[in-house]
C-alpha positions as CSV (number, residue, x, y, z in Angstrom):
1,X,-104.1,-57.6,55.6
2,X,-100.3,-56.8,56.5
3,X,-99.7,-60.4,56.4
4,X,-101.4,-60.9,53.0
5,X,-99.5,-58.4,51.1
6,X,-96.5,-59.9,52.5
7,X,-97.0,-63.3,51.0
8,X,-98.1,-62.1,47.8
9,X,-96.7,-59.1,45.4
10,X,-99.5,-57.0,44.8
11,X,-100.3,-53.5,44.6
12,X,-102.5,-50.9,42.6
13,X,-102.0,-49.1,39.4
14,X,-103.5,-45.5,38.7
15,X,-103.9,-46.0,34.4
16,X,-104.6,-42.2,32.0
17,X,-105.5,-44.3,28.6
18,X,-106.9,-42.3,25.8
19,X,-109.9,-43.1,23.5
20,X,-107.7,-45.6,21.0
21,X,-106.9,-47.9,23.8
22,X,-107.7,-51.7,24.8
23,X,-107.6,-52.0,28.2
24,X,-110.7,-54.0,28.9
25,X,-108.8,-57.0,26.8
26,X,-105.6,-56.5,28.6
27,X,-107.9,-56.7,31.5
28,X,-109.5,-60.2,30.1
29,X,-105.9,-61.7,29.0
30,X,-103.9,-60.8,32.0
31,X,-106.8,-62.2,34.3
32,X,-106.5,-65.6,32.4
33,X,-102.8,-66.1,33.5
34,X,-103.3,-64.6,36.8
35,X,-105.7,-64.9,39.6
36,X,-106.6,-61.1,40.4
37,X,-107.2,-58.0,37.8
38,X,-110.3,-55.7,38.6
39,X,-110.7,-52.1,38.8
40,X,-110.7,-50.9,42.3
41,X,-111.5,-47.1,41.5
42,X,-113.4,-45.2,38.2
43,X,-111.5,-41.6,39.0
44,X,-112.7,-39.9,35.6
45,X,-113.4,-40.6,31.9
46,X,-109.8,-42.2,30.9
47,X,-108.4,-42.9,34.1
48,X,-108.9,-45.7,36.5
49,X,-107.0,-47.5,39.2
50,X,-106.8,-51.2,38.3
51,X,-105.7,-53.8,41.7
52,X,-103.8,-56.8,41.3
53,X,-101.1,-59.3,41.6
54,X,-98.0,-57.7,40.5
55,X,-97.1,-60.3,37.6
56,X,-100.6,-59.1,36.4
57,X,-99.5,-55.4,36.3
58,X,-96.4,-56.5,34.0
59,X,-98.7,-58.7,31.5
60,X,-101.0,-55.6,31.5
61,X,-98.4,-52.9,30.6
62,X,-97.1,-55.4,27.6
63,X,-100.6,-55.1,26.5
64,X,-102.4,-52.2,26.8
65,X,-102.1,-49.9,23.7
66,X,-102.8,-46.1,24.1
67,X,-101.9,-45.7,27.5
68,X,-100.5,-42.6,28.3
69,X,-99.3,-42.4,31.9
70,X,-98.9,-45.3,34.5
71,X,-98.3,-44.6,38.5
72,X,-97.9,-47.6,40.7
73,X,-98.3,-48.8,44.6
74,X,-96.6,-52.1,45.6
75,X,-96.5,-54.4,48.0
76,X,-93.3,-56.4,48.8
């Protein structure tokens, strides 16, 4: 596993979204480009921790509408 996160930038993304937001089509359109972009964790009602490539976290943030707070783990 140490060696995979070295050849590729990924990480995971802890996402508070509120009730107006779209992030199950962020989800679909940043997937298209890029080869990973799933939920790893539900923690509550308008929060869950999304794991990916990092480009996918970038093309996610441009995005998503009505998120309120983002927190991010990365791999270099």
């Amino acid at each position: 596993m140490e060696y995979a996160s070295e050849i590729v930038n990924s990480g995971m993304i802890t996402v508070f979204y509120g009730g107006n937001s779209n992030l199950g089509l962020a989800m679909e359109a940043a997937s298209i480009a890029h080869p990973v972009c799933q939920i790893a964790n539900y923690i509550c009602e308008g929060t869950k921790v999304i794991a990916g490539h990092y480009e996918v976290f970038l093309e996610l943030c441009w995005q998503m509408k009505g998120m309120l707070k983002i927190y991010g783990l990365f791999s270099a």
